[in-house]
Every structure is written in structure tokens, then in C-alpha cells.
C-alpha positions, 0 to 999 in steps of 0.5 A: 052796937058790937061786939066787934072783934077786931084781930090783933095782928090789923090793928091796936084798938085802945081807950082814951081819955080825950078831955071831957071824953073819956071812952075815945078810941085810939086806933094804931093800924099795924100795915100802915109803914108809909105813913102810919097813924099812930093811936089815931083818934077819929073821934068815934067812942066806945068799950073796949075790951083787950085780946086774951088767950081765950078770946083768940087774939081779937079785941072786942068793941063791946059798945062802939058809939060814933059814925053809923051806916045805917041800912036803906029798908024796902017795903017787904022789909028787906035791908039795902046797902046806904052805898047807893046813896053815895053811888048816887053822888057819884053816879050823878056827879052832883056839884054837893058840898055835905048831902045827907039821905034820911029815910022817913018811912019806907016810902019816903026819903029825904035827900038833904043837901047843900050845893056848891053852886046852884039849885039841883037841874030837874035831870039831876033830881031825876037821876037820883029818883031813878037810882032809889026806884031802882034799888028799893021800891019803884014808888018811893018818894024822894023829897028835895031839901037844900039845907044846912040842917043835918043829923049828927050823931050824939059826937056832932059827925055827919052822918050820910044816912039815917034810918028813922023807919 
């Protein structure tokens, strides 16, 4: 959780109430005149507190709530960018329809998926093996699982990687 600030010249950052919601962020981009979106809710929720004089022009999310990017952990504690699990999907060009990484401990990682097609080629599950040795440690475990189970967050979004360790 935050504080977040958010200067005001980017973007206009509000509370709004959203039927039972009542904390639902509506976000105004100022540099979208293309196709602006206006007081946009993408369904994330927190606090916000408004720009003042004494805050420099910034808004602030105290408290954000909604879609998280958690970070991968190797076993000497070190933090990894979650973007290798979407370099993975890209690199690999898996046919997936919705996928989710969920690191366990720091030797085991789930890759949970759903495909469009068929069941995963023993090439594919190895591309995404060499990707995580690679980037975290060379005898982490990745466990296969071809499911429709996935880990939302408390505002039912899917959510791409999930750190339990």
C-alpha cells in the first residue's frame, strides 16, 4: 500500500461511489485528447487525498487496493521484476487464454494456465523452465497446472503474479 503521489498536471485521481463501492477510483488522464477517458474507473479502489499547496501539486493514494504486481524472490532474498512472467508468454508464444505465476516458496512456482488449444509441448514447458532458471535461481521447480482456478484480488481481478513466500 501507498502513499502514492500522483502529480496533478498527469492525471485527475477522485473517489467514487460505485453502487456498494464506495472508495472506487475514477481517474481523468490530462494528455489523452485522442480519445480521452474521463473519470475512468478500472475498478481498483482506495483513499485518496487531494493536491494542496503544501503537498507540491501531487495527489496522494494513501491506501490503493485492487491489481498488484508482486515481485518474484530468489533465495538469497533478492527481488525479481513479475515482467518475466509475461516475457515468458511472449517469448514463448504459448497459445494461453488467462495464465497466472504463483510462487509458493522460493524454490517452487506454480504456472497456472488455461489454453486455447491443446496441452502444453514438452519444448513449451521448457522454454518457460529455462526462462525462470535463468532469472531466478537454476533449481527452481515450476509446477504445470492447466486450470480454471486463479487468485483474484479482494475485487475479483485477475491478477498475473502472486507471491505467497
Amino acid at each position: 500500500d501507498g502513499p502514492y503521489r500522483i502529480p496533478d498536471f498527469n492525471a485527475n485521481i477522485e473517489t467514487v461511489e460505485m453502487g456498494s463501492i464506495t472508495d472506487a477510483l475514477a481517474i481523468t488522464s490530462l494528455h489523452n485528447y485522442g480519445k480521452p477517458l474521463i473519470r475512468y474507473v478500472n475498478g481498483d479502489t482506495g483513499i485518496v487525498k487531494p493536491a494542496s499547496l503544501e503537498s507540491g501539486g501531487f495527489s496522494t493514494i494513501e491506501k490503493l487496493h485492487g491489481r498488484s504486481a508482486d515481485f518474484f524472490k530468489r533465495a538469497n532474498g533478492e527481488i525479481v521484476s513479475p515482467i518475466i512472467g509475461t516475457y515468458s508468454i511472449q517469448f514463448t508464444r504459448i497459445p494461453v487464454k488467462k495464465w497466472q505465476y504463483v510462487q509458493k516458496t522460493v524454490k517452487d512456482i506454480e504456472f497456472r494456465y488455461q489454453l486455447l488449444n491443446e496441452e502444453l509441448t514438452s519444448a513449451e514447458r521448457q522454454s518457460i523452465v529455462d526462462i525462470f532458471t535463468r532469472h531466478l535461481d537454476s533449481d527452481v521447480n515450476i509446477h504445470f497446472i492447466n486450470t480454471s482456478d486463479f487468485i483474484l484480488t479482494p475485487n475479483g481481478k485477475h491478477r498475473l503474479v502472486v507471491i505467497q513466500c
